[in-house]
Each structure stands twice: as C-alpha cells, then as structure tokens.
N, CA, C and O atoms as CSV, one atom per row, in Angstrom:
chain,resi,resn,atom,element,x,y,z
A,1,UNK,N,N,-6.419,-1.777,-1.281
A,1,UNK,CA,C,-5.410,-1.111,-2.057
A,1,UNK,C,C,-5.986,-0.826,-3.440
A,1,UNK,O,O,-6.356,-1.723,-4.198
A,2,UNK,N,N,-6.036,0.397,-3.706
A,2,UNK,CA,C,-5.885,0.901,-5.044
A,2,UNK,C,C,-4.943,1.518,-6.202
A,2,UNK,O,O,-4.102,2.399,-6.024
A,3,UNK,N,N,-5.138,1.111,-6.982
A,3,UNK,CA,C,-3.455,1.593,-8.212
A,3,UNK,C,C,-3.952,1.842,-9.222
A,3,UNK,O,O,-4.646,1.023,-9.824
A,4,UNK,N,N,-3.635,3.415,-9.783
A,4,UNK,CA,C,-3.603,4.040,-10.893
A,4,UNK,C,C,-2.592,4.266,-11.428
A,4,UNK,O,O,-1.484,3.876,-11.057
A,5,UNK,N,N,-2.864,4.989,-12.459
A,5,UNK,CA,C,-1.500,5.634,-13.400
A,5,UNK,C,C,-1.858,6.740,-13.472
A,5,UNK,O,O,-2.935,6.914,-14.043
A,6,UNK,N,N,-1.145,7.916,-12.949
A,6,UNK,CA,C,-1.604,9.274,-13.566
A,6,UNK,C,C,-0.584,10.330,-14.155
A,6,UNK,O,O,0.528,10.444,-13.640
A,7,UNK,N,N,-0.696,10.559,-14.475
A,7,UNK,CA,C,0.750,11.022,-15.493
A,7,UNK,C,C,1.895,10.778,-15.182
A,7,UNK,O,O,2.838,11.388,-14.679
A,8,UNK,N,N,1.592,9.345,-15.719
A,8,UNK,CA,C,2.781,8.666,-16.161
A,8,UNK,C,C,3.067,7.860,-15.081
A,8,UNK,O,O,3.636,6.803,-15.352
A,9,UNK,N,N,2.746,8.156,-13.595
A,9,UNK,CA,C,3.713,7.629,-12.395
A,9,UNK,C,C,1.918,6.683,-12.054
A,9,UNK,O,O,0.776,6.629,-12.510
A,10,UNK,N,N,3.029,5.939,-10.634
A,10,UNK,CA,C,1.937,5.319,-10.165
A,10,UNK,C,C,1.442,5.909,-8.947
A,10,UNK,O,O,2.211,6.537,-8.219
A,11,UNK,N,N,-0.046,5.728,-8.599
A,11,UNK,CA,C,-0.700,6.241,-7.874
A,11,UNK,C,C,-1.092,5.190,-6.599
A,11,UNK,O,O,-1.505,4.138,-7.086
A,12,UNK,N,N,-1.090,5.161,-5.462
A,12,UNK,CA,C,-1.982,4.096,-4.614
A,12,UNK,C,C,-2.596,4.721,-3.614
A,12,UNK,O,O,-2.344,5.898,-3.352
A,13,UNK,N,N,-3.528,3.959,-2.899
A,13,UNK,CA,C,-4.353,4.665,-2.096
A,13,UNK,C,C,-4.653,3.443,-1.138
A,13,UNK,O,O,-4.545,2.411,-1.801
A,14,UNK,N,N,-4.949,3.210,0.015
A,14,UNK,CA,C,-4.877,1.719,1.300
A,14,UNK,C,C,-5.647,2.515,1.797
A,14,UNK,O,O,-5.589,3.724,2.018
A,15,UNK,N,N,-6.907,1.200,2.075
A,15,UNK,CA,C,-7.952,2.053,3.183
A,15,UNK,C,C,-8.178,1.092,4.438
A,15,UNK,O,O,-9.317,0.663,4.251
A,16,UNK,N,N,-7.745,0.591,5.491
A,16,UNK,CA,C,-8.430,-0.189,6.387
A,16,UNK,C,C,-9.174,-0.194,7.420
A,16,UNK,O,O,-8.881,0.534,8.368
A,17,UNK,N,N,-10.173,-0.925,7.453
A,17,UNK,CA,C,-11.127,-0.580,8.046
A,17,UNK,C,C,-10.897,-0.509,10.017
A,17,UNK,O,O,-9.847,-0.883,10.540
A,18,UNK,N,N,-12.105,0.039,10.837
A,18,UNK,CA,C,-11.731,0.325,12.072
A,18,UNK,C,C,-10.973,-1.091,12.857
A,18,UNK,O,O,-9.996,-1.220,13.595
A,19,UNK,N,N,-11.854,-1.916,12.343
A,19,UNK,CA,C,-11.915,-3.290,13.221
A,19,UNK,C,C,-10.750,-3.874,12.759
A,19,UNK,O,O,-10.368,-4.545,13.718
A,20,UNK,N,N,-10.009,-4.007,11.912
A,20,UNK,CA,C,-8.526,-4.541,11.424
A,20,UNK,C,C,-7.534,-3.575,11.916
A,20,UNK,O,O,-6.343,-3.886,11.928
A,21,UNK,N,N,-7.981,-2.307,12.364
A,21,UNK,CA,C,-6.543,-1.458,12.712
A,21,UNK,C,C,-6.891,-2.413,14.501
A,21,UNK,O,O,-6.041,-3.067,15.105
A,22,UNK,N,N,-8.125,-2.221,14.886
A,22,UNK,CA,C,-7.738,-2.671,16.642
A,22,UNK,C,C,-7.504,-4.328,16.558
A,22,UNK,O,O,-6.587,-4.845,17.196
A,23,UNK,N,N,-8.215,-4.947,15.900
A,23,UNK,CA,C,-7.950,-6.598,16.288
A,23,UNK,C,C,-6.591,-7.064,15.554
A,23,UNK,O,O,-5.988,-7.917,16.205
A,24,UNK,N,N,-6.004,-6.708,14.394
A,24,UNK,CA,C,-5.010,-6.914,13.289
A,24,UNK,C,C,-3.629,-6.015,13.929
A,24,UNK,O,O,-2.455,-6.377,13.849
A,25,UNK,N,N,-4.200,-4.620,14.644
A,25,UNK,CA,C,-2.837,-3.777,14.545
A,25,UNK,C,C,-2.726,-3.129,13.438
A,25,UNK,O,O,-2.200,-2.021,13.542
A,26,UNK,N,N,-3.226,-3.635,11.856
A,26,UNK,CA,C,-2.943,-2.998,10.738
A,26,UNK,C,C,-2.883,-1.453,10.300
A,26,UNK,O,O,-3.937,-0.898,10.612
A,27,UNK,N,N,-2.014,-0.632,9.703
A,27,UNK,CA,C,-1.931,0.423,9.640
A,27,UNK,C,C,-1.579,0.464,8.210
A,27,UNK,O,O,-0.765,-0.288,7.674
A,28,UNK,N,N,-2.288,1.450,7.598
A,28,UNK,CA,C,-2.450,1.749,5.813
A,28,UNK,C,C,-1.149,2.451,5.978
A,28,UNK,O,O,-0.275,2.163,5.161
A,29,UNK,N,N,-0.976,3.006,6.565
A,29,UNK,CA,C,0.412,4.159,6.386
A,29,UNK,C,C,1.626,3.245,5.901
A,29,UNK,O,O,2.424,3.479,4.993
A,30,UNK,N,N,1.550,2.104,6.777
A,30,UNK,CA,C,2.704,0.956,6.376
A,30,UNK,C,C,2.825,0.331,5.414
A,30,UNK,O,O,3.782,0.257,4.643
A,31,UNK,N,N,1.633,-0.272,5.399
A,31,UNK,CA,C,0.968,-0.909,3.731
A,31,UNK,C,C,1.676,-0.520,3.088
A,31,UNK,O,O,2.826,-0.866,2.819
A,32,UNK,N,N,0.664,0.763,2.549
A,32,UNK,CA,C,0.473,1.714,1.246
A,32,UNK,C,C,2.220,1.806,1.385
A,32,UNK,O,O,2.643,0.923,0.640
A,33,UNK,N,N,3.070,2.326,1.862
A,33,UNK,CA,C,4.408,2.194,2.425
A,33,UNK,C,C,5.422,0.967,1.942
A,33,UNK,O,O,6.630,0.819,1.753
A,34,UNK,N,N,4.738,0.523,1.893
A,34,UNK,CA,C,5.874,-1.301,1.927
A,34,UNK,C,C,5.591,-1.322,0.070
A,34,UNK,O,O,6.526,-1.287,-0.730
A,35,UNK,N,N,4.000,-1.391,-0.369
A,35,UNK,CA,C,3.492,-2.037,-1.484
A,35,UNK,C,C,4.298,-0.526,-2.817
A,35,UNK,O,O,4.652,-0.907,-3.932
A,36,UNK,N,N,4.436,0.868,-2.468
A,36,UNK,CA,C,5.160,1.508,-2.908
A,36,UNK,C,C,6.337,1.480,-3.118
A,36,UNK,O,O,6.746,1.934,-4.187
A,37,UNK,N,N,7.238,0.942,-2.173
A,37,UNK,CA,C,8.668,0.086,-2.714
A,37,UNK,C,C,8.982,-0.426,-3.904
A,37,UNK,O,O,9.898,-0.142,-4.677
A,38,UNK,N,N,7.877,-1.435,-3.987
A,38,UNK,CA,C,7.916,-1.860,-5.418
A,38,UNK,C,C,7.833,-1.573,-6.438
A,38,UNK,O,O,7.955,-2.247,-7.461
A,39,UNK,N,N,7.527,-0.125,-6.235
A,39,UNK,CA,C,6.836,0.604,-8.079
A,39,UNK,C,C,7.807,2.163,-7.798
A,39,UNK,O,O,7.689,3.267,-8.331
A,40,UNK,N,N,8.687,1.705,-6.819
A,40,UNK,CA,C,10.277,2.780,-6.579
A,40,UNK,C,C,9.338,4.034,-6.156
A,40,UNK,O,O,9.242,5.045,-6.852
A,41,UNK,N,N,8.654,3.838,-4.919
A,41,UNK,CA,C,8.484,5.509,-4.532
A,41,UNK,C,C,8.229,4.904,-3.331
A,41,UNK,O,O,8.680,3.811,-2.990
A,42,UNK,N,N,7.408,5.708,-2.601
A,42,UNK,CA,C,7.003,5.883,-1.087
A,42,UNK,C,C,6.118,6.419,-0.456
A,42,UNK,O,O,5.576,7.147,-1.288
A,43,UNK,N,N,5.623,6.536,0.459
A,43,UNK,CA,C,4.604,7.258,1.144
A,43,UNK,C,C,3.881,6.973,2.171
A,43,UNK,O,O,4.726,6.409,2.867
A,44,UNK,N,N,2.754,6.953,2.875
A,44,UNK,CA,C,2.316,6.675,4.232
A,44,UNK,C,C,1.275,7.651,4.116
A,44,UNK,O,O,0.893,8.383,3.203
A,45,UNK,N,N,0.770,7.364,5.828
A,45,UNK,CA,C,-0.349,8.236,6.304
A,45,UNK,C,C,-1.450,7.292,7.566
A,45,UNK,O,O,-1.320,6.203,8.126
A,46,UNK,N,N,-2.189,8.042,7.595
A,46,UNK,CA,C,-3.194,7.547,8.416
A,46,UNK,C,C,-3.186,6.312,8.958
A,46,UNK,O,O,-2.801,5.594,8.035
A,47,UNK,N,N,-3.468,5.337,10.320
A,47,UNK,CA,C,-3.879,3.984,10.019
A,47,UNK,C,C,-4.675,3.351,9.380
A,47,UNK,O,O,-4.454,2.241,8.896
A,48,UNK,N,N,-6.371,4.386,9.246
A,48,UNK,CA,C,-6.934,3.901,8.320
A,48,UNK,C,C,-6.766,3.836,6.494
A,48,UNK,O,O,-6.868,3.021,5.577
A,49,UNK,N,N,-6.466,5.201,6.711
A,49,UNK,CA,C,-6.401,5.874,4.920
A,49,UNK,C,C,-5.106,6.521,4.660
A,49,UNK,O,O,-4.971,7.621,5.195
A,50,UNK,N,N,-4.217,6.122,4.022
A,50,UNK,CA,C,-2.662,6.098,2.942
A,50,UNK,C,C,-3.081,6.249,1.660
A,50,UNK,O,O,-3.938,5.569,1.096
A,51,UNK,N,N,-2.297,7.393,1.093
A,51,UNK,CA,C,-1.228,7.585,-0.114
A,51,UNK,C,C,-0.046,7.304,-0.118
A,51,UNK,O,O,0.606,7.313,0.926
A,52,UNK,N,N,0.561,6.947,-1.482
A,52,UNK,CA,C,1.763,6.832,-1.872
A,52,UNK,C,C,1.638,7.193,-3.304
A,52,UNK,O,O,0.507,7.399,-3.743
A,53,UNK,N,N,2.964,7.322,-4.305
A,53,UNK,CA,C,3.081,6.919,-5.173
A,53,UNK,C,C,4.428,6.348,-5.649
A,53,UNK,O,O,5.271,5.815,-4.928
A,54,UNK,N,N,4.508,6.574,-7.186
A,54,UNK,CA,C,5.906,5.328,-7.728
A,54,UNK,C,C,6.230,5.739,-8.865
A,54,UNK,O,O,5.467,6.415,-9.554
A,55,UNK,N,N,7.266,5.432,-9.183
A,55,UNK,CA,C,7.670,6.118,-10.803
A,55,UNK,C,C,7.635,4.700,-11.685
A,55,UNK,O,O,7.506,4.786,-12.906
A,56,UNK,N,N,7.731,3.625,-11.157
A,56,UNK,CA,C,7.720,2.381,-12.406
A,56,UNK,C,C,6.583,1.531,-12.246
A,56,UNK,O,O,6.216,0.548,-11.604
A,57,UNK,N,N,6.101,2.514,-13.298
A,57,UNK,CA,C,4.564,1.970,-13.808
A,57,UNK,C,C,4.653,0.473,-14.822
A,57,UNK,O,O,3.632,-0.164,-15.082
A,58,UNK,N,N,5.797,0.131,-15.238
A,58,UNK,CA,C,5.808,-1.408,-15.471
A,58,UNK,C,C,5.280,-2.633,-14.596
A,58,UNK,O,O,4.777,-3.687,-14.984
A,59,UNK,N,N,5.642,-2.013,-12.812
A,59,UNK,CA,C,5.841,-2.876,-11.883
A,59,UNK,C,C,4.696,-2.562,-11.085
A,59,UNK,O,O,4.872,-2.722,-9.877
A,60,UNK,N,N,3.466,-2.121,-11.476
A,60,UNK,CA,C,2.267,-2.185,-10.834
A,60,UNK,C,C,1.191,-3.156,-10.780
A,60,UNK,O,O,0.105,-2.903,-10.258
A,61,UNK,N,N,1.444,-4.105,-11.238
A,61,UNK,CA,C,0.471,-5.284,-11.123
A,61,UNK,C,C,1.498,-5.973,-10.052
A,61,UNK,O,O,0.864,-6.143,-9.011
A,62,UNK,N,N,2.201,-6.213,-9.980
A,62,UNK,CA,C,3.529,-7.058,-9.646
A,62,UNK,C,C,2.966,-6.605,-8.292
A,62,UNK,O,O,2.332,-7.361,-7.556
A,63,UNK,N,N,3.232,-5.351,-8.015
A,63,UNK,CA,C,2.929,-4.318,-6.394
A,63,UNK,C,C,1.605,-5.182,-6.419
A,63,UNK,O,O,1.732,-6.402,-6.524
A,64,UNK,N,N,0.377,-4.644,-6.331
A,64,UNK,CA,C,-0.964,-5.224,-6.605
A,64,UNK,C,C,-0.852,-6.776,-6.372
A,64,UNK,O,O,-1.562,-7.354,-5.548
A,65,UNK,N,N,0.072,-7.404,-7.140
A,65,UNK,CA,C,-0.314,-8.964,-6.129
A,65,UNK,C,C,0.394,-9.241,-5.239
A,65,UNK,O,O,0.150,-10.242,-4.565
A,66,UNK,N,N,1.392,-8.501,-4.995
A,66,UNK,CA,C,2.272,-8.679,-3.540
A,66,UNK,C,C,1.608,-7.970,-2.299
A,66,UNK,O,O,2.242,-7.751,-1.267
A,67,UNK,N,N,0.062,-7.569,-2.504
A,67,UNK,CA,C,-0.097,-6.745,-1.718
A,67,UNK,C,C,-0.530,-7.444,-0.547
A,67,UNK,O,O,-0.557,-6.926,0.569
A,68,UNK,N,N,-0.843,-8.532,-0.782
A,68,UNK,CA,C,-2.010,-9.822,-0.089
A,68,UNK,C,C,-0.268,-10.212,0.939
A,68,UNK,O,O,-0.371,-9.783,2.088
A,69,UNK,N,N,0.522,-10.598,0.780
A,69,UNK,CA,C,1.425,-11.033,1.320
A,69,UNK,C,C,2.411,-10.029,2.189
A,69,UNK,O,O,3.209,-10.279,3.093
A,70,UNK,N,N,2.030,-8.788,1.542
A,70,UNK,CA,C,2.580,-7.940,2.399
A,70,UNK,C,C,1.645,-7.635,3.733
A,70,UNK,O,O,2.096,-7.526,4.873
A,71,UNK,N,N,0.360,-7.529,3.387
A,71,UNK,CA,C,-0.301,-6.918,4.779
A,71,UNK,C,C,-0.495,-8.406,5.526
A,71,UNK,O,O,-0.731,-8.280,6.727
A,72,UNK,N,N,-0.429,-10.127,4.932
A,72,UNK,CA,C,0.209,-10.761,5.812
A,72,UNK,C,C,0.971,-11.188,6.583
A,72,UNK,O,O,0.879,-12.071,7.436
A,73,UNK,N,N,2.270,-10.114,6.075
A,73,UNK,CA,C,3.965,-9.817,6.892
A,73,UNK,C,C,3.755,-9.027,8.335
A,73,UNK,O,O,4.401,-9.173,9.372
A,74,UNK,N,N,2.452,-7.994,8.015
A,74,UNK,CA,C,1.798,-7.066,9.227
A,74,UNK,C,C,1.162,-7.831,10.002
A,74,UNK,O,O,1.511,-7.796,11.182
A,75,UNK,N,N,0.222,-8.609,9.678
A,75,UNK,CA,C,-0.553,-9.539,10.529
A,75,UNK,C,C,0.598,-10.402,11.269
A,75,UNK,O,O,0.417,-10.352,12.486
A,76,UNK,N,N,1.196,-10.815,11.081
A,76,UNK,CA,C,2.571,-12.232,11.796
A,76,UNK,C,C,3.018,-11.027,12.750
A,76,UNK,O,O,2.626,-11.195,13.905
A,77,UNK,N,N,3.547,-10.175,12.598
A,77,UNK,CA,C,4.190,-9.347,13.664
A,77,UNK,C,C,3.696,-9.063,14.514
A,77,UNK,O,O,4.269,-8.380,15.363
C-alpha cells in the first residue's frame, strides 16, 4: 500500500503480488477498497494492482496503519 496527498485529497495505490493472490486469495481491489473507507472515499481494481482515493487527508496515517489488519481480515476469510 501506498498513500499520497495530491491536491489536497488522498491518493492510494495496493499492489499484490502473484503468489498471495493464489495461496492468500488476496485481492488489491478489496484492500485498496476497505483501507479507503477510512480517509472517506473508495475505489478498487485489479487483484493484483488497485486505486482508490479519499477526501480526509487528516486520517491517512491512521488508514496506513490499519492496513496490516485489514489485509489480515482477508487472510481469516
């Protein structure tokens, strides 16, 4: 997961690799998806490679360390 600021809003980007989408199930689309909630926007895409973005750029570190616990919410399922 990556997080910018670009005018003004927040930016993210989820890349996962081949071997975590087949052994994990993991899908960036969801991620990037779930970890955008938090910074009030949305978005998806690819299993490997997701965009999103967010309008509350206060709450981007916050996103950023919830990110570890979110793609462990994906792994349990």
């Amino acid at each position: 997961m990556l997080a910018s600021i670009v005018e003004g809003k927040v930016q993210l980007v989820c890349i996962v690799t081949e071997d975590l989408i087949g052994s994990r199930k993991l899908d960036a689309g969801k991620i990037v998806g779930a970890v955008a909630k938090l910074v009030g926007g949305g978005g998806g895409g690819r299993p490997h490679i997701a965009t999103a973005g967010g309008k509350d750029i206060t709450r981007i570190d916050e996103a950023i360390n919830q990110t570890k616990s979110i793609v462990e919410s994906f792994i349990r399922k």
